[in-house]
N, C-alpha and C positions, 0 to 999 in steps of 0.2 A: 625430541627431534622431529619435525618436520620436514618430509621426505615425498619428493614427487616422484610415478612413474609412470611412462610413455607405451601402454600396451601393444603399440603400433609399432613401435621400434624397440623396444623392449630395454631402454634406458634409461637413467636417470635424470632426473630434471629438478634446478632447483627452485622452479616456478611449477603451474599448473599450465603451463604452455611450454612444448618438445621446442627444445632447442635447434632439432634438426627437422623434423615434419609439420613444425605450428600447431600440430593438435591438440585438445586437450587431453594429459596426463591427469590419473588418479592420484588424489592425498591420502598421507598416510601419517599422523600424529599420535607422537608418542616422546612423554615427558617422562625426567628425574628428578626425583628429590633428595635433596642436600640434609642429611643428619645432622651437620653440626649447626650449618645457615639455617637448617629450617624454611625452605622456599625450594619450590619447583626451577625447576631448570631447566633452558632447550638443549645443552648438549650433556652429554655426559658427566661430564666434569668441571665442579663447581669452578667460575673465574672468581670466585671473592676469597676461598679457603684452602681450593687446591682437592676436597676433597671430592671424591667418585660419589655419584649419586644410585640412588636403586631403582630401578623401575617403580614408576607412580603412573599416573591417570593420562588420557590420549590429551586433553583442553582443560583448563583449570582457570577459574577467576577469582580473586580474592572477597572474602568477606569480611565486610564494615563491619564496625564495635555494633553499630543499631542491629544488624541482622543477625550478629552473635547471639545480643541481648535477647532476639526473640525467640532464636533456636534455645536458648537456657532458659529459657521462661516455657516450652512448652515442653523441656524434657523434666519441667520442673526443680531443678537448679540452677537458679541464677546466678551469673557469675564465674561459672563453674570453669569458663575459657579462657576469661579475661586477658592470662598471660601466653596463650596460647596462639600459635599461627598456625589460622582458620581459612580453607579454603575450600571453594567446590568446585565440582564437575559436570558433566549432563547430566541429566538424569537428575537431579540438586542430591546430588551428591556431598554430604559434608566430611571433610577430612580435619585434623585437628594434630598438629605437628607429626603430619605426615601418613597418620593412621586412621581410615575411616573409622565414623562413628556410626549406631544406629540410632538409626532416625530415618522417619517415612513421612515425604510430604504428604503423600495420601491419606494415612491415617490422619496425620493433624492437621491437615486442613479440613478436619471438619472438629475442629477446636471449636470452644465459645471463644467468638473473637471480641466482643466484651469483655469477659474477664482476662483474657492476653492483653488486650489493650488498655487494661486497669494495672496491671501487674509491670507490664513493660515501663508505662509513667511512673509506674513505684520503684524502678530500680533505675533509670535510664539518667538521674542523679547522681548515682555511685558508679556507672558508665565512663571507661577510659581511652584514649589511642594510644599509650605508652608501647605497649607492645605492637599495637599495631605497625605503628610509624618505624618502629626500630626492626619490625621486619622489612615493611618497604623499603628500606633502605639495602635490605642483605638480596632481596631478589632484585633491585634493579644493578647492584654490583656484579653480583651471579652470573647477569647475563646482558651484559654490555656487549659482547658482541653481535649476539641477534639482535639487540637493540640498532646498534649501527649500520646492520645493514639491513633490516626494513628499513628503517630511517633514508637511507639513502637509496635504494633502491624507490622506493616511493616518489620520493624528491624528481629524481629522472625521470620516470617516465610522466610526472606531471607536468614537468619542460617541457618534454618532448610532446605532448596531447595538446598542449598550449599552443605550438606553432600553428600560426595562419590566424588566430583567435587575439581579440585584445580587451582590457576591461569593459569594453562597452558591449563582448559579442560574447563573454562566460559569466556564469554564477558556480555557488556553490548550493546545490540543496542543502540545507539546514532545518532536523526535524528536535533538536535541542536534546537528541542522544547521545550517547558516546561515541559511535560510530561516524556521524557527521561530525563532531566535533573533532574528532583526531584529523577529519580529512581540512576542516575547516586550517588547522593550525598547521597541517604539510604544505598546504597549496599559500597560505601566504609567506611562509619559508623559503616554499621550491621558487615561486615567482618573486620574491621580496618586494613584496607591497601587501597592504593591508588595506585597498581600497577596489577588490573583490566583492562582487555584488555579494547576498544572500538572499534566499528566499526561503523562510520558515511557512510550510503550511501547516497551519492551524486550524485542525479538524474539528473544531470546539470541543473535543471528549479527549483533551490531555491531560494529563494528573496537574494537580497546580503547581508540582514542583516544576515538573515542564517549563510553563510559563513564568514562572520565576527566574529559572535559570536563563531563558533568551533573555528576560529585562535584565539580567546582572551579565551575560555576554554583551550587550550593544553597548552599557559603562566600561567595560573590561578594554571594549576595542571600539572607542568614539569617532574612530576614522573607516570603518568598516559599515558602508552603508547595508541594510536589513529592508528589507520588504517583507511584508505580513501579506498572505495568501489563505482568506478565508471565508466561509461560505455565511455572509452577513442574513441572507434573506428567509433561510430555512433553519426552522430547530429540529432537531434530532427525536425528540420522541414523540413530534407530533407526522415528524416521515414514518416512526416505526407503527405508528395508527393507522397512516396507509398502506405499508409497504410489508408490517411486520419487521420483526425483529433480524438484523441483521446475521449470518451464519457463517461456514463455513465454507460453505459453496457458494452463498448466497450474501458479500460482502457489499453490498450496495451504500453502506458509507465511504468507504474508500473512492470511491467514485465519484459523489456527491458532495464528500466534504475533502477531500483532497485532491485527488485527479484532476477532476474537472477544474476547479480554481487557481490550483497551481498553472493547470494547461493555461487557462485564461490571461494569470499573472505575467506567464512568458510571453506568450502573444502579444499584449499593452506593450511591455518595457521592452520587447525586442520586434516592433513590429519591422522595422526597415531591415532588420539583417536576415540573410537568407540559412544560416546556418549559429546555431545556438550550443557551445559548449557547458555541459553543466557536470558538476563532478558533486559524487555521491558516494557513502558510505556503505555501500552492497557488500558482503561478505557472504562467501559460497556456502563456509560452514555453516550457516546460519538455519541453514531449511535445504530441503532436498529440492524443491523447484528453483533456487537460488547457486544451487552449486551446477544446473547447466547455465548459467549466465556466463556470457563475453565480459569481457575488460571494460572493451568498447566497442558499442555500435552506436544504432539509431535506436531512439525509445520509438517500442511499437505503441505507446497512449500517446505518447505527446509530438504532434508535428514538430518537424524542424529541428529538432533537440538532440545533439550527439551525446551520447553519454560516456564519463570517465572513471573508472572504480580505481583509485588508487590503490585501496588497502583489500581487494578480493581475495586474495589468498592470505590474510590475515586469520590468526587464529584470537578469541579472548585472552591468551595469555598474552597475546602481542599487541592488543588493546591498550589492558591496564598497565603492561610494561610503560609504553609509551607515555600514556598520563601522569602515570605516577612519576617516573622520572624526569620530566615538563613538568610536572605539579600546576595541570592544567585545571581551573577549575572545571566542574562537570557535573550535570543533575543528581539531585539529592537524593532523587527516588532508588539508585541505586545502589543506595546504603541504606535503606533498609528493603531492601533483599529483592526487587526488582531487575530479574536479568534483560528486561526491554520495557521498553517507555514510550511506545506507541499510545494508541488509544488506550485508555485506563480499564474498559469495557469490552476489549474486542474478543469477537470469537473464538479464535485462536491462542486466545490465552488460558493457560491450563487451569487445572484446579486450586494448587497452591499459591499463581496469581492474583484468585479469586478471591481466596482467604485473605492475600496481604493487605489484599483491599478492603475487605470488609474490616479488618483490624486498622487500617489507616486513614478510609475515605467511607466511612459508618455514612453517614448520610449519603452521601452518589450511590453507594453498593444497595441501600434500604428502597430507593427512588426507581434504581436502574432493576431489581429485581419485583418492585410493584408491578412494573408494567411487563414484566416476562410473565406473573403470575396471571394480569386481566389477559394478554392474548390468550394463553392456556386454556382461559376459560371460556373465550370468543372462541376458540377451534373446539371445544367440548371434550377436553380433555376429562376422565374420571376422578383424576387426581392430581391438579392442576401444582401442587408445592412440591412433586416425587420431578414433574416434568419439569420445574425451576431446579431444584435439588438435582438432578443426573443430567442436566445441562441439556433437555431434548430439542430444545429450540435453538442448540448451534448445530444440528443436522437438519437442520428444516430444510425443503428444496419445492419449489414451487409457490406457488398464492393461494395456498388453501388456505380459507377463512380471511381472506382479505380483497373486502369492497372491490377495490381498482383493478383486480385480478381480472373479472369481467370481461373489464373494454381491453383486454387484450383479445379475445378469440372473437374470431373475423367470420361470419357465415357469411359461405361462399357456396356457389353452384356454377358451372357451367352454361352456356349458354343454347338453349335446346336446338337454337336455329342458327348458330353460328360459331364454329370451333373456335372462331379467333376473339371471342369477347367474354368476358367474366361477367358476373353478376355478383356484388358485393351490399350486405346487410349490414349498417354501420350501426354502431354502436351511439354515436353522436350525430346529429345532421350535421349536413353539408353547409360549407361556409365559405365565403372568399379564401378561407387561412387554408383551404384543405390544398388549393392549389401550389400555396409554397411548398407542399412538402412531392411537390411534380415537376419543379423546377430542376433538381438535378440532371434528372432522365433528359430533356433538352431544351426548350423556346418552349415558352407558353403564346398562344394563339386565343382570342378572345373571340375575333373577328371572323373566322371561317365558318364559327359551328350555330346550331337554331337557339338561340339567346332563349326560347321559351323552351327550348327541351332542355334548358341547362347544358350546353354542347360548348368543349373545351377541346381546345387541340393542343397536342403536346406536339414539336416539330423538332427532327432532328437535328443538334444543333451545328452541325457541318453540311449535311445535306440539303436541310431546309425542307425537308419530304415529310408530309404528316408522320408521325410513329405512333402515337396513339389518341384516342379521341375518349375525351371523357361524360359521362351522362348521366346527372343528377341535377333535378331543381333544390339552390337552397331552400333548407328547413323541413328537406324531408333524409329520409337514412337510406335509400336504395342509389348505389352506383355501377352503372354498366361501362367496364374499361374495355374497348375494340385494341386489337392492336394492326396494327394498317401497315407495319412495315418491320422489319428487323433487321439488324439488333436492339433490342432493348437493353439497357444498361449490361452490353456484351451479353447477351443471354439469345439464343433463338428457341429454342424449345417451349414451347406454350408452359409445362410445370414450370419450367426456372423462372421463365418470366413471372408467373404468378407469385412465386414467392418474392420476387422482388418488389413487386407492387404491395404485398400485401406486408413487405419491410415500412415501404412510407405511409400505408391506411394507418399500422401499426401508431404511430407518431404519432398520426393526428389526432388518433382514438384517446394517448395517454401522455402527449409529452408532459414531464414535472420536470423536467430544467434542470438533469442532471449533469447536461455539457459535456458527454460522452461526444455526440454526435461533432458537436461543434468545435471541440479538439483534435476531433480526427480529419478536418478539413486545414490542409494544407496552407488554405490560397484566405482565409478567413472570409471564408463566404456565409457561413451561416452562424447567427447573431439568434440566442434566446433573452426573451424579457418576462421577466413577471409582470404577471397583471393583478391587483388587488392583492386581498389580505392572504389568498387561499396560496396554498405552499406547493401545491400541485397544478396550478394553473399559469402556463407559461406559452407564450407568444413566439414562434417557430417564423423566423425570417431569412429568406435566401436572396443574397444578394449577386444579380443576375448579370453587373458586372465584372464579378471578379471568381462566380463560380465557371471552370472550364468544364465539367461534366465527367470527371476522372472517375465517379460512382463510388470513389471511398466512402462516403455518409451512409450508403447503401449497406455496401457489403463490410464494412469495417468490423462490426459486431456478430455476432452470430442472432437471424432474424433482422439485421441490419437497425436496432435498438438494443440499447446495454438492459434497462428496466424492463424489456418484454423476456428477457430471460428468468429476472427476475422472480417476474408476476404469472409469469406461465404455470396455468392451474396442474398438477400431476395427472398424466395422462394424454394432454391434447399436444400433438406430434407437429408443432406450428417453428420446430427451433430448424433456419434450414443456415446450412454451410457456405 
């Protein structure tokens, strides 16, 4: 049973939103299981048997024959389940007609994934669904009622989110999960049409099942136009030679290979509409930054973009209920023993992740842990296979040990003879391109200032009254910024100002073309372009008819660049709010 309650009003609720004060209510899950059905249950009492269930686990997902097979293969009998219905919990919890087993993903994910995955191919032949499928069958009768009313409940309010919206002004995100996929099959239901945009972004690091599975979705549903959202011009482990290794705190593929392109993708196909519905597979339980998520708002990455979570207070039981009773097809990787199908590599994926992959994806896992072992060795680590092995480089925080780290810190000093002007030490000379990134702040002026002192006026772009004056001859790295009037991108105080200037030196010093900035600009004023082969060399342009000077580019990020948080070496105090 799945049970909300409203601490504010102190009632019950059978959403995560108070019936009577709109607030959010806390979840409370707690399943039974059926002795004679053999399958968990959201209420009490079995609807297939009639019989009372007992107390079983809070979320429960079922386990495919493949992840059976691997769990008997590493407790060293194979087979041993076969007839058995297998399921787990958090924690990978395994239960086996109703009674957990022991078993520690901890311990054996540090199995020889070689020899698992010799053994697995030697049994995966005498490999059956009989039992399987004949339980499926006993939990989706079980519990037909919750079935029906997620079902319908979902269906409604994806009506209702649709109002004002029509195929040309929604999508669906589509990342070839379960989770988008269930929403993908409510919303062409709720709406009855099947000619619902999608947009799969492809981060190029998804398992190939992944990719598999969208090219058998877009045969499945030939009237269901697809767009691919992916980052063609950068590879992944020659950013992690710049950037290091992507972490925990420090996720800068997501950004780079999703965010940004996806933003992009919406911008193109929806450039004329002022408001963009997209409906996604969010689910609170999912993660704890996840469960204070809205239903629906505004995405704070992506301008313009309402977002719609139908299935947010869905639990995994209420997942696979749905699919399996749809007999929807769905990624493969979750049958063998994958509880999420993001990036195959990402940080945030645990240990026992780790393992399924080395047991499934032997060459990416062998490739993708090379190059964790040579950064280890670029930071000087003593024992660079312990720091691959206990995973140290998914708490990495800052750019130690990496090059471009550098041209992030800005030497700066004050100016001895004048409180209102800076004096900035650049890391790159000066260029015509340094002034797009001065464009926001308000009018560029060529014409006012001594062409041989390198003298640039920035002009307020309502008042028209100098606000700052810039000073650097190209080809050299010293620039002295006056400020002649305020506000500066809303800021009066000489520090704040500073930091916001030193948000756009920031840019010039290091854009790579992550398209943070340029997503977060509403009015699509700011366009990057690669230039040449190099993966970190990107062409920074503001377009001066259609930026209004609203300073979101600025202050959007913290430092007013997503990579300078990055790249920010441990110690220098440069991240400002």
């Amino acid at each position: 049973m799945i049970t909300y309650y409203c601490p504010q009003c102190g009632i019950s609720s059978e959403r995560s939103v108070c019936g009577k004060c709109g607030g959010r209510t806390d979840a409370e899950s707690h399943l039974y299981w059926c002795p004679t059905c053999k399958v968990p249950l959201y209420g009490k009492s079995c609807e297939n048997c009639g019989q009372e269930g007992v107390e079983f686990a809070a979320d429960v997902r079922p386990v495919f024959p493949e992840e059976r097979l691997l769990i008997e293969v590493l407790l060293g009998n194979p087979l041993a389940f076969i007839d058995g219905s297998v399921w787990a919990s958090a924690g990978d919890r395994y239960y086996v007609d109703g009674k957990k087993i022991v078993f520690s993903t901890i311990k054996h994910s540090e199995a020889d994934a070689d020899e698992v995955r010799r053994q697995w191919n030697e049994w995966s032949p005498r490999n059956n669904y009989e039992a399987f499928d004949r339980y499926a069958e006993h939990f989706i009768r079980a519990n037909r009622t919750r079935l029906d009313y997620i079902e319908m409940e979902a269906m409604q309010y994806i009506q209702e989110a649709a109002k004002g919206f029509d195929a040309g002004t929604m999508f669906v995100s589509f990342s070839g999960g379960k989770d988008s996929t269930v929403v993908s099959d409510l919303v062409m239901r709720a709406l009855g049409r099947s000619d619902v945009l999608h947009i799969f972004g492809n981060t190029t690091l998804e398992f190939p099942q992944t990719i598999e599975y969208v090219s058998a979705f877009r045969k499945d549903h030939p009237t269901t136009p697809m767009l691919r959202a992916e980052n063609r011009q950068q590879d992944f482990y020659t950013l992690c030679e710049l950037f290091g290794p992507p972490s925990r705190m420090l996720r800068w593929c997501c950004t780079i290979f999703k965010t940004g392109y996806i933003g992009d993708k919406i911008k193109r196909t929806f450039a004329d509409a002022k408001q963009v519905l997209v409906f996604n597979g969010i689910r609170r339980n999912e993660s704890t930054s996840r469960s204070k998520y809205d239903r629906d708002n505004t995405s704070p990455k992506i301008s313009k973009q309402k977002t719609a979570s139908p299935i947010i207070d869905w639990f995994d039981f209420d997942i696979w209920l749905y699919l399996l009773s749809r007999k929807i097809r769905f990624n493969e990787a979750y049958r063998l023993g994958y509880s999420r199908v993001g990036c195959w590599m990402c940080p945030n994926n645990n240990r026992w992740a780790q393992f399924l992959s080395r047991v499934y994806l032997p060459e990416q896992s062998a490739h993708f842990n090379k190059m964790l072992y040579d950064f280890a060795v670029k930071l000087g680590k003593t024992d660079p296979e312990e720091y691959v092995r206990n995973n140290g480089w998914k708490a990495r925080s800052g750019g130690a040990g990496v090059e471009l780290s550098k041209k992030v810190a800005i030497d700066f000093k004050p100016c001895a003879t004048d409180s209102k002007s800076f004096l900035y030490e650049l890391n790159r000379p000066i260029t015509q391109e340094l002034y797009e990134f001065f464009k926001p702040f308000g009018i560029l002026n060529f014409d006012m200032g001594n062409a041989r002192l390198g003298e640039v006026y920035v002009l307020d772009a309502h008042k028209k009254v100098p606000l700052l004056k810039l000073q650097g001859r190209q080809g050299t790295n010293t620039l002295r910024i006056t400020v002649m009037s305020t506000p500066v991108a809303g800021r009066t105080k000489m520090v704040e100002i500073d930091q916001k200037l030193k948000c756009q030196i920031t840019k010039y010093q290091m854009c790579v073309g992550c398209h943070a900035c340029e997503n977060a600009c509403r009015f699509n004023a700011i366009t990057l372009i690669k230039r040449g082969q190099d993966d970190s060399d990107y062409q920074y342009h503001v377009d001066e008819k259609k930026c209004v000077h609203c300073f979101e580019c600025i202050s959007h990020y913290n430092g007013g660049c997503y990579m300078r948080r990055v790249l920010l070496p441990r110690g220098k105090d440069y991240v400002e709010k």
